[in-house]
C-alpha positions as CSV (number, residue, x, y, z in Angstrom):
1,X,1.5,3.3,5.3
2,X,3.3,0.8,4.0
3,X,7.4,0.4,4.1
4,X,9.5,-0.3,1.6
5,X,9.5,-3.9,0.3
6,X,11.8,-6.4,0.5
7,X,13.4,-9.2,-1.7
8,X,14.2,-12.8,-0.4
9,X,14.9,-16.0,-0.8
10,X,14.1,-18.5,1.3
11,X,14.0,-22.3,1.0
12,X,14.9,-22.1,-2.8
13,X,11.6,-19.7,-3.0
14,X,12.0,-16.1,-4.3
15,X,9.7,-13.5,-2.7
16,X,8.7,-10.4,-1.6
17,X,8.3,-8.9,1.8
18,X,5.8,-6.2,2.2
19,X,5.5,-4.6,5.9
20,X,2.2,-2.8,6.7
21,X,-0.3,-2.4,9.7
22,X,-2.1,-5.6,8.6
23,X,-2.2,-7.9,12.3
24,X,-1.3,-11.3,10.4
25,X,1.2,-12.8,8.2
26,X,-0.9,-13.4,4.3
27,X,1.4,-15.4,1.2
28,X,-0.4,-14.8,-1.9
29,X,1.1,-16.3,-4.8
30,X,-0.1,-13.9,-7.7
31,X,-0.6,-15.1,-11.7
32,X,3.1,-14.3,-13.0
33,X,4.1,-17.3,-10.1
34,X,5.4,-14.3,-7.6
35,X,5.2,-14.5,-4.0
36,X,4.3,-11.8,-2.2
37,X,4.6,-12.4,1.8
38,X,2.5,-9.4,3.7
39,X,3.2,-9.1,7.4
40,X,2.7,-6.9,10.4
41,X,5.2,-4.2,11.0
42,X,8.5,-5.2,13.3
43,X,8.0,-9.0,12.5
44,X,11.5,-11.0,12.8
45,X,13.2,-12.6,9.5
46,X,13.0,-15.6,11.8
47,X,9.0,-15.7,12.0
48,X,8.9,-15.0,8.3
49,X,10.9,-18.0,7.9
50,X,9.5,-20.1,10.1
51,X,5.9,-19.5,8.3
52,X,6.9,-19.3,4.8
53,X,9.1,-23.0,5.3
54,X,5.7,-24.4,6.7
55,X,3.8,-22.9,3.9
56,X,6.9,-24.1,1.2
57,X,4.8,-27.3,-0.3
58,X,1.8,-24.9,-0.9
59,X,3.9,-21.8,-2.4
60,X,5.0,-24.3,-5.0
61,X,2.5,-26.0,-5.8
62,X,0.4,-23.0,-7.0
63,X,3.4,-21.3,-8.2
64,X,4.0,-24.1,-10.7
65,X,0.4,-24.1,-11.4
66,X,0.6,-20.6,-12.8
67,X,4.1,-21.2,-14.9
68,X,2.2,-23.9,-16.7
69,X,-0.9,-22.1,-17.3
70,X,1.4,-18.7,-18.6
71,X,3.2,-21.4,-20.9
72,X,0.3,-23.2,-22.2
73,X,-1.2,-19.8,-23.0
74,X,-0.7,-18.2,-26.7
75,X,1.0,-15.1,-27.3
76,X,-1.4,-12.7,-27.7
77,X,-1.1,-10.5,-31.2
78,X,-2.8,-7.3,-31.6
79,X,-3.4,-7.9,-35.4
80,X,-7.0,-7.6,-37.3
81,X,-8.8,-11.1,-37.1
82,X,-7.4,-11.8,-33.3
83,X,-9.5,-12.4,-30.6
84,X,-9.6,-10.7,-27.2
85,X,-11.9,-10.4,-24.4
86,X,-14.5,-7.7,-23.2
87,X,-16.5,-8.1,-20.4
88,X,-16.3,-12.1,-20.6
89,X,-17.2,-11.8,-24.6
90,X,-14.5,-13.2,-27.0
91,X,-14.6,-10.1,-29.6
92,X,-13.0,-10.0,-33.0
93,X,-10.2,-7.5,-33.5
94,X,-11.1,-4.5,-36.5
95,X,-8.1,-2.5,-37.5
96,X,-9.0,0.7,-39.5
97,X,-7.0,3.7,-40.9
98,X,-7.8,6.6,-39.5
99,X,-6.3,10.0,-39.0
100,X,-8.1,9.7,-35.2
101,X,-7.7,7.8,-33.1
102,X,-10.3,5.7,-31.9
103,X,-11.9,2.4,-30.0
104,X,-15.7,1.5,-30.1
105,X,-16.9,-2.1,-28.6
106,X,-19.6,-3.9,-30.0
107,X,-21.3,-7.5,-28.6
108,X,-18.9,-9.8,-30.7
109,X,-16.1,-7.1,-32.1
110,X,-13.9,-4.2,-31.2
111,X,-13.2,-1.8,-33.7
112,X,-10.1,0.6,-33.7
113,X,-8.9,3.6,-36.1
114,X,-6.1,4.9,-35.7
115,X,-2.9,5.8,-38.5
116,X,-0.1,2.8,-37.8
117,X,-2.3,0.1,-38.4
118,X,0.8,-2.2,-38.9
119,X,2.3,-1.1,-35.7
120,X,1.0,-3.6,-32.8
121,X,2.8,-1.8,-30.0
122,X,0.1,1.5,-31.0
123,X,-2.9,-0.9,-31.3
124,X,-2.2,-2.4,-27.9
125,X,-1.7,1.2,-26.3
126,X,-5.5,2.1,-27.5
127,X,-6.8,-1.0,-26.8
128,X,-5.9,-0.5,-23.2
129,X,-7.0,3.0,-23.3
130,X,-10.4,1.6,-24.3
131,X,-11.0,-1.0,-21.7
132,X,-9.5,1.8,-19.1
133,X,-12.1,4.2,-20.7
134,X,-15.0,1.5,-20.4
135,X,-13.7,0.6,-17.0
136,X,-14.2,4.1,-15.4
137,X,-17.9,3.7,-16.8
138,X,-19.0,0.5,-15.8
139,X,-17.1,-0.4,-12.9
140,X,-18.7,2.6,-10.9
141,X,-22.1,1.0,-11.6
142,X,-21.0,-2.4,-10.5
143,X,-19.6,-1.0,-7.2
144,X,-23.3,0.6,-6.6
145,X,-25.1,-2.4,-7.4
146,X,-23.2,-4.1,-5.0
147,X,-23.3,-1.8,-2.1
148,X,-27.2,-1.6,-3.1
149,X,-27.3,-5.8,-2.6
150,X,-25.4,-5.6,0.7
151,X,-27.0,-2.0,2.3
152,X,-27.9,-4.2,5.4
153,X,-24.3,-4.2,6.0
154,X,-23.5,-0.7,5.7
155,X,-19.9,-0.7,3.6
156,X,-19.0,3.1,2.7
157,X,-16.0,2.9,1.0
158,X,-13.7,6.0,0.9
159,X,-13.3,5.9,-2.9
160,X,-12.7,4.2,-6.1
161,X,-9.7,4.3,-8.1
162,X,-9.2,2.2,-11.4
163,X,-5.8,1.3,-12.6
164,X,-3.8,-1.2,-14.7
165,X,-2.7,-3.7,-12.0
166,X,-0.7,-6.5,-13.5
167,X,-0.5,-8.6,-10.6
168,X,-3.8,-8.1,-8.8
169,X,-7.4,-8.1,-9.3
170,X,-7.9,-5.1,-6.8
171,X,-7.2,-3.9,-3.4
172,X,-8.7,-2.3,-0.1
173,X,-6.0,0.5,1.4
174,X,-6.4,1.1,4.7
175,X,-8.2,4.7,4.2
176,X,-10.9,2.9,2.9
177,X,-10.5,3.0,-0.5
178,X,-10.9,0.2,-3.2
179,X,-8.4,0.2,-6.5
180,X,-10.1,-2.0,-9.5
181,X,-7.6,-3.6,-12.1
182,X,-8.2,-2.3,-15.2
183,X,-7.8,-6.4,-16.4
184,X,-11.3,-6.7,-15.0
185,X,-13.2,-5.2,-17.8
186,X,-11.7,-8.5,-19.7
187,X,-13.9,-10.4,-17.7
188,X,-17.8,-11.2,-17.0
189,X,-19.0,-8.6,-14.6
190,X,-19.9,-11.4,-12.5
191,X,-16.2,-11.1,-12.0
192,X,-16.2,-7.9,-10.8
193,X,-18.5,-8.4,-8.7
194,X,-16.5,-10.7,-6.7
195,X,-13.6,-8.7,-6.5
196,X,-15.6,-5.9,-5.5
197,X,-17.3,-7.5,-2.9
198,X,-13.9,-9.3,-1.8
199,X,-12.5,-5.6,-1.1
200,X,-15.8,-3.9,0.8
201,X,-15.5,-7.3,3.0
202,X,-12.3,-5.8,3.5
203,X,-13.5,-2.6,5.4
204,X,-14.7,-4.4,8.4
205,X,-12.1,-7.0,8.2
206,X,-8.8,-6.1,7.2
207,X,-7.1,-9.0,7.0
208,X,-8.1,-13.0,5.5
209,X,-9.1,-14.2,8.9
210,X,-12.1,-17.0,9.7
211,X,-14.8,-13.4,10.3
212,X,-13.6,-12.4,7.0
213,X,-14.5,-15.2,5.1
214,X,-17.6,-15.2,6.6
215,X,-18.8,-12.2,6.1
216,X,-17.5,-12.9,2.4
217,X,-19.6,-16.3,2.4
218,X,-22.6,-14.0,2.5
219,X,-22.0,-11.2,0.8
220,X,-21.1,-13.6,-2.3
221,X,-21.9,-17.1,-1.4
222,X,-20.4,-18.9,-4.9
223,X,-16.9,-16.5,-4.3
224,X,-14.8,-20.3,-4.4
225,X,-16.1,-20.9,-7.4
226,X,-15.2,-17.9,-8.8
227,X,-11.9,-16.8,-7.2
228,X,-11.1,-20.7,-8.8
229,X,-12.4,-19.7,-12.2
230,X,-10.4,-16.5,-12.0
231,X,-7.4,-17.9,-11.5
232,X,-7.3,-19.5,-15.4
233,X,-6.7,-15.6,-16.6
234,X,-3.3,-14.5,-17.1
235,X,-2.2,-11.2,-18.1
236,X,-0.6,-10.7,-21.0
């Protein structure tokens, strides 16, 4: 269970502190340039420290990396003619009025009905409810195919769980089960994929140690290439 988190700064670097039953200290630095320090339960300030001031050069680095990336990238606008993404396809945006609501996706557009056409806070809010919809369809079938791929190595996750996770791609709990950004269905499934088989890797290793990796090295060989690919989506 994990304990309530905690803010810091240290060496002119703002993060968070998150205490769990993990048995190593992890720094992820996550797409909107937050830190996020995870550590074993009881660790000292002074460890923390210690390890994120030997880290600092690295924190920075790919926290600046991401700042530039979320400047260079456009507003998005959830007007007719715009472009967004579905399932690594860029799809043109169709706006109808309709007394019902709706959202159907096609190979190169995405259609959506509903009554404030004009009102891009309400398109938004079914768009999303769309890709969540889609999401609970597809990314079940993913999750199969990959446990299918990998039955030699026996993964029996607990459960799935799909969710709108602005700072993460997805997650492993320690009960076994794996949450899926809703984000995700943005992407080529090759994407999900990954992240999928990032997590199962997870429920023999629980942590990002040298057996995790390289278990993850055969389960998906090419995940560098893609976690590196990955990193060029931002949120929005």
């Amino acid at each position: 269970m994990i304990k309530a988190q905690k803010n810091y700064s240290i060496s002119g670097i703002e993060l968070t502190i998150i205490y769990s039953r993990r048995r190593t200290i992890g720094i992820s630095v996550l797409p909107d340039a937050s830190v996020i320090v995870r550590v074993p339960y009881l660790t000292s300030l002074k460890t923390i420290e210690r390890i994120v001031k030997k880290k600092a050069g690295w924190i920075t680095r790919h926290s600046d990396n991401y700042k530039k990336n979320k400047i260079a990238s456009p507003k998005i606008h959830y007007r007719a003619g715009e472009i967004h993404l579905f399932r690594g396809n860029e799809s043109v945006l169709r706006i109808e009025k309709s007394p019902k609501s709706y959202v159907r996706f096609f190979d190169n557009t995405i259609e959506v009905g509903l009554i404030k056409t004009e009102d891009e806070i309400a398109v938004k809010k079914l768009l999303y409810k769309g890709y969540k919809n889609e999401a609970a369809d597809i990314f079940p079938e993913i999750l199969n195919k990959v446990l299918e791929k990998n039955d030699v190595h026996m993964f029996k996750p607990a459960g799935l769980i799909i969710r709108t996770m602005k700072r993460r791609w997805g997650s492993c709990s320690n009960k076994g089960i794996i949450t899926l950004s809703t984000e995700l269905i943005k992407l080529p499934d090759r994407y999900t994929e990954y992240v999928i088989a990032h997590e199962l890797c997870h429920l023999k290793h629980h942590n990002h140690g040298k057996r995790y990796y390289d278990l993850l090295s055969v389960v998906f060989p090419e995940w560098k290439t893609i976690r590196k690919e990955m990193k060029k989506y931002i949120s929005n």
